[in-house]
N, C-alpha and C positions, 0 to 999 in steps of 0.2 A: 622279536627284537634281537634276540642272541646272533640268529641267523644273519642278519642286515651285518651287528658288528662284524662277525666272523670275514665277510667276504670284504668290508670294507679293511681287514685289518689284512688280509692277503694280497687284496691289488695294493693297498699299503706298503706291503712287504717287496713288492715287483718296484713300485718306484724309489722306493728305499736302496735296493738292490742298483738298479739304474745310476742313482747317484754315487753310489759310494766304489761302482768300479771303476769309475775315468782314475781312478786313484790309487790302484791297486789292478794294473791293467792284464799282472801276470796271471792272477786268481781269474778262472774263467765264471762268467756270470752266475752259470748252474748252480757252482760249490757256493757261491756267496749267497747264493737264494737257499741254500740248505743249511747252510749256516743259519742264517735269518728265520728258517723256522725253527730253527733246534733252539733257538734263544724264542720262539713264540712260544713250543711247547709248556714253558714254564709258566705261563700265565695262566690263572684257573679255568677260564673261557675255553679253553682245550684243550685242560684235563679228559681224559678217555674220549678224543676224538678218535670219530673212525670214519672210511672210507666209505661212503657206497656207492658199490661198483658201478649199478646201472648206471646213476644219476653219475658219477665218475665220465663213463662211457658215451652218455649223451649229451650233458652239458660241455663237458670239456674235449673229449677225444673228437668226437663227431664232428663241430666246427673247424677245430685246429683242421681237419684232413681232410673239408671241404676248402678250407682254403689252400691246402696243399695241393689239393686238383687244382685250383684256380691258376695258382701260379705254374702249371704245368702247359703249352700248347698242347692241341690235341695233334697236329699234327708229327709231335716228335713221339708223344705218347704210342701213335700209327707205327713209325717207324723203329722204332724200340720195342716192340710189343714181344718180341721173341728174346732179346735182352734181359726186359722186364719179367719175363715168365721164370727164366733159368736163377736170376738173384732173389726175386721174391719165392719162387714153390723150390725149385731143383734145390740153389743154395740153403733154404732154412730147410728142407728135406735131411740133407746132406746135416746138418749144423744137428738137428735134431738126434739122428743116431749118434752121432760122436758125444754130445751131452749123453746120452741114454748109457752108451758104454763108460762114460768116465765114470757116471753115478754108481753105475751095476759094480764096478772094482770099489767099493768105498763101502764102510762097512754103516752103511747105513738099513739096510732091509727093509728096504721102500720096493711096494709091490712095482710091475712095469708099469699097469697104468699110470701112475703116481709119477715114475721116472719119464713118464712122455710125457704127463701134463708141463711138471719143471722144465724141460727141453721145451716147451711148447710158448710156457710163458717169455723165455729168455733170449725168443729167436725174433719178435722186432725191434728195429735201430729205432733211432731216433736221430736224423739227420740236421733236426734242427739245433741240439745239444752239441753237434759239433761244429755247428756254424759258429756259437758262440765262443767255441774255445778254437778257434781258424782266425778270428775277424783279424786283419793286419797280417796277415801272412797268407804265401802264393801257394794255394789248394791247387794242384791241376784240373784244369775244368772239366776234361773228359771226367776226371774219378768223381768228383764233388757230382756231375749229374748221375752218377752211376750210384753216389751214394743216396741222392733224391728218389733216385725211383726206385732205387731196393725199400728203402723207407717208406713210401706211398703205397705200400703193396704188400710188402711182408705182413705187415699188422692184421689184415684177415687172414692170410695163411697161419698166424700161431693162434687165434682166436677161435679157428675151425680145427685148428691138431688138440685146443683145449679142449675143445667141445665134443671130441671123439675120444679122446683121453678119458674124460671122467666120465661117457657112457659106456666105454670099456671095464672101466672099474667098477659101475655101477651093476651093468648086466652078467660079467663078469667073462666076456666073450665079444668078438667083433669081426666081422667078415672081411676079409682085404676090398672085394667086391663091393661091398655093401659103404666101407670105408671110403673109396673113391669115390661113386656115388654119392654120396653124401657130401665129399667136398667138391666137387663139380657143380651137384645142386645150389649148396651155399654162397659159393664164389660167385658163378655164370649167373645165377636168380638175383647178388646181389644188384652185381653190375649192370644188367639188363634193367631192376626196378629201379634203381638210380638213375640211369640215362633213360629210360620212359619217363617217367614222373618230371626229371629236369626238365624234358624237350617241352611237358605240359605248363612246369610252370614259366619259362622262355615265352612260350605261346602269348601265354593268359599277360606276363611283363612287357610284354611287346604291343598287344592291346590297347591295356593300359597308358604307355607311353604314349598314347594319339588319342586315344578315348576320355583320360579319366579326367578332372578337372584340377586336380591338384597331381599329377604325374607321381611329383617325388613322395609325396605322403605316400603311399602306395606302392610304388614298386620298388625303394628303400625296405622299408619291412618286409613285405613279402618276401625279398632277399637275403632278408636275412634271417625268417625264419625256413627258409628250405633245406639246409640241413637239421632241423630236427626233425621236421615231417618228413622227411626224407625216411632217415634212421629208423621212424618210430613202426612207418609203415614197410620196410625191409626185414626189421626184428619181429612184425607180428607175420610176416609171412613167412619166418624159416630160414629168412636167407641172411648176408653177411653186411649190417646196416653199417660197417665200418666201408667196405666196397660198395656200399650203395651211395653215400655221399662222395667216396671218392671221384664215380661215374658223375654225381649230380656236377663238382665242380669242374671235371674236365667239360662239361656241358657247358658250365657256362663263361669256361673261358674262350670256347668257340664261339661261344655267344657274342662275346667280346671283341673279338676278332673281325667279326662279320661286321658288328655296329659299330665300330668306332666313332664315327662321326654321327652318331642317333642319341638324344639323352647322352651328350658329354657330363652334364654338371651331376645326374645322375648316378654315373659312371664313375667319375672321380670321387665322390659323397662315398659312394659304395667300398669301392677301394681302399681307402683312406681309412671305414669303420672296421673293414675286418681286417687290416692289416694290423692296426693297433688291439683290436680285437683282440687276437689268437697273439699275439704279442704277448700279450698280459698273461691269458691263458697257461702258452706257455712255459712262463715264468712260475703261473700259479701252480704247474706240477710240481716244481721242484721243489717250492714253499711246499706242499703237503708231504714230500718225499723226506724233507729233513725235520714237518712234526712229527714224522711217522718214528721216527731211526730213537728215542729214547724210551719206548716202548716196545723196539725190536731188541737194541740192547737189553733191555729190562730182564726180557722174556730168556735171552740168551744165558741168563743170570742162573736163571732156574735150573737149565740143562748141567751145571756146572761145567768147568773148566776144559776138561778134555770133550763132553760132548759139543763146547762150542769151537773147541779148535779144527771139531772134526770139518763143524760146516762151512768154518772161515776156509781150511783146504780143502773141501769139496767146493766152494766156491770160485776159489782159486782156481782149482782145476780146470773147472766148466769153464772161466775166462780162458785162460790160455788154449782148452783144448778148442773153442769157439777163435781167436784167433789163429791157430796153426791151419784150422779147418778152410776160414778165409784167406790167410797166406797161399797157401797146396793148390785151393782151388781155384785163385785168379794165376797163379804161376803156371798150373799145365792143362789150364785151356786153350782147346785147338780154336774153337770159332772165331771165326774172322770176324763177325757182329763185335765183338767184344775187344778188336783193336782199337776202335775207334776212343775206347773208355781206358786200356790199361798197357795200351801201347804192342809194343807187336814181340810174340816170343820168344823164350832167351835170350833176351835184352836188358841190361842194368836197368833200362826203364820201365819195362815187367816187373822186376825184381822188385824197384824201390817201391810202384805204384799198389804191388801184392802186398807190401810191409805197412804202408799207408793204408788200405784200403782193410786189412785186419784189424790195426789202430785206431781205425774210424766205426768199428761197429760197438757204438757207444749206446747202451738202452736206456731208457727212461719210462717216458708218458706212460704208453702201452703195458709196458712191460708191469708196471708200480699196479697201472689197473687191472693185468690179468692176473696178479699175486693177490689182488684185494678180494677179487673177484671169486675165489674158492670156494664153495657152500662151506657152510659149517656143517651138517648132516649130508649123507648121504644112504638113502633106503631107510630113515631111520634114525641113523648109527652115525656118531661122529665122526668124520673124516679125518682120517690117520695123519699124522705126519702135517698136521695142518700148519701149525706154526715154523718146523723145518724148514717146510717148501717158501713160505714166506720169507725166512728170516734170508734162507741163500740165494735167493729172489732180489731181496734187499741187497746184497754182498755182491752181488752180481752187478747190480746199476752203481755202486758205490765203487768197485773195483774199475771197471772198464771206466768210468768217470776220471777218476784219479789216474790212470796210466795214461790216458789220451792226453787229458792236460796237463801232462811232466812232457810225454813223448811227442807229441804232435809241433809243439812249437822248436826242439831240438834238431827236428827232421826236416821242416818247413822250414825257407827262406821267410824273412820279413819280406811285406809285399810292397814294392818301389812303385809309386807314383808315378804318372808321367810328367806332375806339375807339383811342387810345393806349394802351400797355405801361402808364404808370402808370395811367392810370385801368383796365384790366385786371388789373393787382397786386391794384390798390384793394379793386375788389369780390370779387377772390377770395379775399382773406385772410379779408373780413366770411361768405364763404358758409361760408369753414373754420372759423371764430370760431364761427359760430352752430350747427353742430352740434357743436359741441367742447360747447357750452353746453350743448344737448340730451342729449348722451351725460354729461355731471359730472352732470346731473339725475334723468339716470334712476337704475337699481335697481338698475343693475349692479354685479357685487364692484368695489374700487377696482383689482384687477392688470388686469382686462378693461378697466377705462376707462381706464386708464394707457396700456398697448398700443392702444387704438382711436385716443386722443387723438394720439400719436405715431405712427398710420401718417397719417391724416388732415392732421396736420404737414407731412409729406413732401410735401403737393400745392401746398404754397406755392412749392417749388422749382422749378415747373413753366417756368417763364422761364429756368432755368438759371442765376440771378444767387442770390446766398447774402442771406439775410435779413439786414437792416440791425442790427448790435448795441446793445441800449438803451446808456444810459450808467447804468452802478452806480450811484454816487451818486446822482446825479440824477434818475433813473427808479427805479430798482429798489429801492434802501434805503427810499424812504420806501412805499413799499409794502409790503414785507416787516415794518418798524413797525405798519405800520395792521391788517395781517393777525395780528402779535405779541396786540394790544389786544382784538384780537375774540377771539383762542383764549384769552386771560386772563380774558377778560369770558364765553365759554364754558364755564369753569372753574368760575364761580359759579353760572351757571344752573342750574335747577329739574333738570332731567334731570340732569347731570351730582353733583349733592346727593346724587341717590335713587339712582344706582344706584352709587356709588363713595364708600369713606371717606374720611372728610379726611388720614388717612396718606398713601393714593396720590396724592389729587389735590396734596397738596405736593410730593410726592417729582418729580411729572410737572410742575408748576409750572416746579420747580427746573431741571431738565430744558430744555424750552421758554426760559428766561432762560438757560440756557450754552450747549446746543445748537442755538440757533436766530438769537436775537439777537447774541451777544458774535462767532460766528465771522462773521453779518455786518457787524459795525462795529468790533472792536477787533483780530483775531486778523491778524497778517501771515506770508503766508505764511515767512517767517526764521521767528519765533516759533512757529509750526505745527511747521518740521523740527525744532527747537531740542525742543521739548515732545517728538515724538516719538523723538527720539533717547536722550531721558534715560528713556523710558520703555523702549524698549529695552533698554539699557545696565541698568537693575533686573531686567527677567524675566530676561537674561542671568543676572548675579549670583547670581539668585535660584534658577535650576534649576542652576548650577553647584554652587553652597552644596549645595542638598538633593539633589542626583545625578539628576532628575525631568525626563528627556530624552522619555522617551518615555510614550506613552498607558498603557500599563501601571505605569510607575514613579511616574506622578503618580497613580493612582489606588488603587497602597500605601500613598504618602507620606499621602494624606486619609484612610486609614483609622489608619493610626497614628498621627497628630496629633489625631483624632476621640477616640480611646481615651484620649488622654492629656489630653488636653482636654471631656472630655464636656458642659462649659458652652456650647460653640460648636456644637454640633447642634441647638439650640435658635434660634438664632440664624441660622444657616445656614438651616432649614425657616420661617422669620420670612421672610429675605429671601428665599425660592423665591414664598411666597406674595406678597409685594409687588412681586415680579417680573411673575408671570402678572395683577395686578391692573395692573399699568401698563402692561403688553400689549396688555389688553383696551381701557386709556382709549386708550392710544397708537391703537388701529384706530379706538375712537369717533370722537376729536379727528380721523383723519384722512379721514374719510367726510366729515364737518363743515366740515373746511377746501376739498376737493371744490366744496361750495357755494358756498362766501365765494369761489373763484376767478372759478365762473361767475358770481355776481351780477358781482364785479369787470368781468368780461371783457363780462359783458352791459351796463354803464356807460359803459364806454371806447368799446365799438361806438357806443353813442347820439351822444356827446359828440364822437363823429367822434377819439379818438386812438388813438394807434400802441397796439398791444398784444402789441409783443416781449417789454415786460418782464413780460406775466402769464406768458409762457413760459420766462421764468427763473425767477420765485419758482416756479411748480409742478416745477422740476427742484430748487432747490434743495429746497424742502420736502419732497419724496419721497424726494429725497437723507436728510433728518432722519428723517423714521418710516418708512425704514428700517435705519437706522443703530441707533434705538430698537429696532426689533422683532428687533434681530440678526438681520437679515437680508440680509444682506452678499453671497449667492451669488446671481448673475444667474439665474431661474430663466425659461424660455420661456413665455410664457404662450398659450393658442389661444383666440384671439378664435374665438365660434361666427359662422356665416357670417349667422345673423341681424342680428347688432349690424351686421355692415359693410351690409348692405341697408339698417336702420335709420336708419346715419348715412348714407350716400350720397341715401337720399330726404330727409332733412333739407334737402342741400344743393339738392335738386332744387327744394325746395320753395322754399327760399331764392330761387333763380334765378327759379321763377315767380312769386311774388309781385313781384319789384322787376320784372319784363317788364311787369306786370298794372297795377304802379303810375307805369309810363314812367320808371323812375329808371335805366333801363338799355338801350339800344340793342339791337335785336334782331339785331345780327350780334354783339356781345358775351354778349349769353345763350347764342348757339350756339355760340360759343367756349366757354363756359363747361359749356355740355348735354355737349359733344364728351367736353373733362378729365373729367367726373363717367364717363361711360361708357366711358373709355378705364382710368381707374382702378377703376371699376368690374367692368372684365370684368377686369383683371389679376388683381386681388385674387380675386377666387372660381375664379377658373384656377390661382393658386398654393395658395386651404385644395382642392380639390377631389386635385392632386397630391400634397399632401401627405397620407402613410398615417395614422389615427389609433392 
C-alpha cells in the first residue's frame, strides 16, 4: 500500500508542479519539481527513501528514451549518423578527460577508476530539462536538434565508460583493446537487439491489426510494453538496454511513417499515452532529485565544512570545465556535417551558438541514475569515496540547472508568434459562427441542429479562457425585441394564413407576448418565485380538497366530474385540438426562427461584432419552444456522424478560403487545420464507441 501511496503522491507532485508554474513562468519547471520534493521529503512516507537504480533504469529511463526514438525520424537519424557519433562518443570522450584532469588537480585522492566513473556519470544531457526552461523563447533549431541527438545517445556512452570504470577498479587493470571492444560490443549488440526484436514486434503489430478481433486491446499494450522487454532482454545479453530501446523506438517511428493511414485511432490512442506518459515520468525525475538533495546535504554535514566546500568547488569546477569543453569544441570544428547545427566558422553565429550550446548541457534523469546506481561493495570491500561521487554528482545536476535557467533566457530572444491569442479567438469564433450558419440552413430536424450547434460551441473554449458574457440589456434584449417583431410579422404571412386558423395563430400570438417577451423585460426573478409559489400552494389545495394524489385518483376524479358535467367534454376535445394545432405552429415558428438567428449571426460576422449574444437569445428561445411543446425532459439526441463531417468541412472551408484571401497567416490556419482535426477525430471516436 505504501508503494501505491508513494507513486500516487509523485505523479501528484508532476501535476502539482504543472499548475503552479503558469504563475511563476520565470522558475523553470525542473526547479519547482525539486522544490516540490524537498518539501515531500519531510513527510515520514519517505523518510530513508532510496533509489533503486535497476528499477530507476527500467521503469523510468527506459520508456522516457523509447519515446525519445519515437519522436526522432529515422531518416534524419540516417543522415546524422556521423553528427550523432562525434556529440554522443567523440564529445563525451573528450568531456570525460577534462572531468578526469579537473578531479586529478583537487585534492581529493580518488583513485582514476573512481575519477572515470564521476566523468562517466556526469557526461549525459538531458535535453528535455532544457526544453523546459527554452519554452517561449527562440532556441535555434539546428542547435535544439543537435541538442536532441547528443541527448539520445550519449546516455549509453556514459553507462558503458561506467561500466569499464568500475571493472577497472575492480580488476585493478584494463586493456585499451579489450576497452574498445567492450564498448563496440555493448553499443553495436545494443542497437542491433533493439532494432531486431522491434522489427519482430512491428511484424507480430501489424498482424494483429488485421487478424485480432479486438485490434486495439492488443496492439496498445503490446506497445507499450516493448521498451521493457526490450531493455530486459538487451541487459541479460550484455549489451546497452538504454541503446536497445533507443533502436526499438526509432523502429517504430518508421513504423509510423510507413502506416499512417493503417490503425489511425490506434495510432493516435498510442501517441497520446506515451507522450503524456514520459511527461509525467519526466517530471517524476526531478521530484526524486529534490527528495534526494536533504539527505545529500545531511551526509555533507558529516564531511564538515572545508571537506564540503571542497566538493561544492570540485563541483563547480567539473561544470565549467564541462562547459569550456563544449564552448572549444563546437567553436574549432572543421566538419562541415556540423554547419548545418552550429552555423558556419568564425562566425558571431559559431560563437554565440558554442556559448548556447555549452549552456544547454544540462544533466538530470541519467545522470541522478548512474550516481544511484554505484555498488555499495566492491570484491567485498566498500566502495571508497561512495558518498563523494554522489554528492558532486548531485552538484553537478543542481549547478548546470541553475545556470542555464538564470543564462539561457538572458541570451534567448522571447519567441514571437506569428498570430496573437486574440486574433486567434478572433478567427476562430468566425470559423465556428460560419458553420453554425450552415448547419441553422440546412434541412436538418431542429433537435439535430441544436446538439450539432452546441458541440461545435464547445470549440470556442479551445484557449481554455470561458467566453466573454454579452451584457442583457444592452446586447441581448434588443435583439430578442427585433427577433419578437419578425416572428409577429411571421404570423401574418402568406404560409402561416394558409396553413393555420386565426384561433391558433392568436392563441400562439398571445403566447410569444407572455412567453417570450414579458419574462425578458418585466418578470424579476422575486416575482418568478413569488408566481410560482402561489401556484403551488393551489395544486396543493386543490388535490388535497379532491383527495387526487395519485395517477389513478386523478384520472377517477376526470371521469366523474365528466359525468356530472357533460358540457365540459366538449370543451375539453376543443382545447386538445388547439393544443396539437399550436404544437404544430409552435415547431413551424421554430424552424423559422432557426433562420432569422443565422441571417442575424451572418450580419454581425460582416459588420465585424461580438456574437455571444446570438448565443443567448438561441438558448433562450429554445428555452421557450420548448416550454411550449411541453417538453420539459432532456431527451439525448444522436447527431448522425454525417452532420459532424458536414459542419467540420464547413469549417475547413472557412480556413481555406481566408488562407487563399491572405486574411490569415499560414501558421494561424495550421493552428486552426490542427483544432478542426483534433476535434475531428474526437468526435467520430466517441459516435463510433458509442452502441446504437
Amino acid at each position: 500500500m505504501s508503494i501505491l501511496l508513494i507513486i500516487a503522491l509523485l505523479v501528484g507532485a508532476v501535476v502539482a508542479a504543472n499548475i503552479v508554474q503558469p504563475f511563476i513562468k520565470r522558475v523553470p519547471e525542473a526547479l519547482i519539481l525539486m522544490a516540490i520534493g524537498a518539501l515531500f521529503s519531510i513527510l515520514p512516507i519517505f523518510h530513508g527513501f532510496q533509489i533503486n537504480s535497476e528499477f530507476f533504469l527500467f521503469l523510468i529511463i527506459a520508456p522516457i528514451m523509447f519515446q525519445e526514438g519515437q519522436s526522432h525520424p529515422y531518416n534524419t537519424i540516417r543522415k546524422h549518423a556521423k553528427t550523432i557519433i562525434q556529440l554522443s562518443v567523440v564529445l563525451a570522450l573528450f568531456t570525460v578527460v577534462l572531468v578526469a584532469l579537473v578531479n586529478a588537480n583537487f585534492p581529493t585522492k580518488w583513485p582514476l577508476a573512481l575519477t572515470i566513473a564521476l566523468a562517466a556519470i556526469v557526461v549525459p544531457t538531458d535535453a528535455v530539462a532544457v526544453k523546459s526552461m527554452t519554452n517561449g523563447l527562440t532556441m535555434p533549431k539546428g542547435l535544439n536538434q543537435s541538442l536532441e541527438l547528443e541527448s539520445l545517445f550519449n546516455d549509453a556512452t556514459g553507462i558503458v565508460l561506467l561500466d569499464l570504470a568500475l571493472s577497472f577498479f575492480e580488476k585493478g587493470s584494463l586493456s585499451p583493446i579489450n576497452g574498445i571492444g567492450y564498448f563496440l560490443f555493448v553499443a553495436i549488440g545494443g542497437l542491433l537487439v533493439g532494432g531486431l526484436l522491434s522489427l519482430l514486434v512491428v511484424a507480430l503489430r501489424m498482424y494483429l491489426n488485421f487478424h485480432a478481433t479486438s485490434a486495439k486491446a492488443t496492439t496498445i499494450p503490446l506497445n507499450l510494453l516493448t521498451p521493457f522487454v526490450i531493455y530486459i532482454v538487451a541487459e541479460h545479453l550484455g549489451t546497452s538496454g538504454i541503446l536497445a530501446v533507443v533502436a526499438a523506438g526509432l523502429v517504430h517511428n518508421w513504423e509510423h511513417s510507413k502506416l499512417q493511414l493503417i490503425a489511425t485511432e490506434s495510432q493516435i490512442v498510442t501517441v497520446t499515452i506515451w507522450q503524456t506518459t514520459t511527461t509525467v515520468l519526466n517530471g517524476i525525475v526531478f521530484v526524486i532529485l529534490g527528495l534526494a538533495l536533504p539527505a545529500i546535504f545531511k551526509t555533507m554535514t558529516h564531511f564538515g565544512w572545508i571537506s564540503s566546500l571542497i566538493l561544492i568547488a570540485l563541483a563547480a569546477a567539473i561544470y565549467l570545465a564541462m562547459f569550456l569543453g563544449r564552448f572549444l569544441w563546437v567553436t574549432f570544428q572543421n566538419d562541415q556535417n556540423l554547419t548545418e547545427f552550429f552555423g558556419k566558422k568564425r562566425t558571431k553565429n559559431r560563437r554565440i551558438r558554442a556559448r548556447l550550446f555549452g549552456l544547454s548541457g544540462v544533466h538530470g534523469a541519467v545522470t541522478l541514475a548512474l550516481a544511484m546506481s554505484l555498488p555499495a561493495k566492491v570484491n567485498g570491500r566498500p566502495l571508497p569515496f561512495l558518498d563523494e561521487i554522489q554528492i558532486v554528482a548531485t552538484l553537478v545536476i543542481l549547478i548546470s540547472l541553475a545556470v542555464a535557467s538564470v543564462a539561457l533566457p538572458l541570451l534567448l530572444q522571447k519567441e514571437t508568434a506569428d498570430f496573437s491569442p486574440e486574433e486567434l479567438d478572433q478567427v476562430r469564433k468566425q470559423m465556428i459562427d460560419t458553420a453554425i450558419i450552415a448547419v441553422e440552413q440546412s434541412s436538418a430536424k431542429h433537435a439535430v441542429k441544436k446538439a450539432l450547434s452546441q458541440t461545435l460551441q464547445t470549440q470556442k473554449f479551445t484557449n481554455g479562457r470561458r467566453l466573454a458574457q454579452a451584457d442583457f440589456t444592452k446586447d441581448v434584449l434588443p435583439l430578442v425585441s427585433e427577433v419578437f417583431d419578425e416572428l409577429n410579422n411571421y404570423m401574418d404571412s402568406d404560409h402561416i394564413q394558409q396553413h393555420f386558423d386565426e384561433n391558433t395563430i392568436a392563441i400562439y400570438s398571445k403566447i410569444i407576448q407572455r412567453g417570450l417577451i414579458n419574462p425578458a423585460t418585466k418578470r424579476h426573478p422575486v416575482m418568478n418565485f413569488i408566481r410560482k409559489m402561489r401556484r403551488l400552494q393551489s395544486e396543493i389545495r386543490f388535490h388535497t380538497k379532491t383527495r387526487t394524489f395519485t395517477r389513478k385518483q386523478r384520472a377517477r376524479y376526470q371521469q366523474e366530474f365528466l359525468k356530472t358535467h357533460p358540457e365540459q367534454q366538449q370543451i375539453i376535445a376543443n382545447f386538445r385540438d388547439n393544443r396539437h394545432a399550436v404544437w404544430a405552429l409552435n415547431a413551424d415558428t421554430q424552424n423559422y426562427a432557426d433562420q432569422l438567428l443565422a441571417q442575424h449571426l451572418a450580419k454581425q460576422m460582416i459588420s465585424g461584432q461580438e456574437t455571444t449574444n446570438i448565443d443567448q437569445v438561441r438558448t433562450l428561445l429554445d428555452r421557450f419552444f420548448d416550454l411550449v411543446a411541453h417538453d420539459y425532459q432532456h431527451v439525448d439526441v444522436t447527431v448522425p456522424a454525417e452532420a459532424y463531417i458536414q459542419a467540420f468541412g464547413h469549417e475547413y472551408r472557412f480556413v481555406t478560403t481566408e488562407l487563399e484571401k491572405k486574411a490569415i497567416s499560414p501558421a494561424l490556419g495550421d493552428q486552426l487545420y490542427h483544432e478542426i482535426n483534433q476535434a475531428q477525430t474526437l468526435q467520430l471516436m466517441d459516435l463510433t464507441a458509442t452502441p446504437d
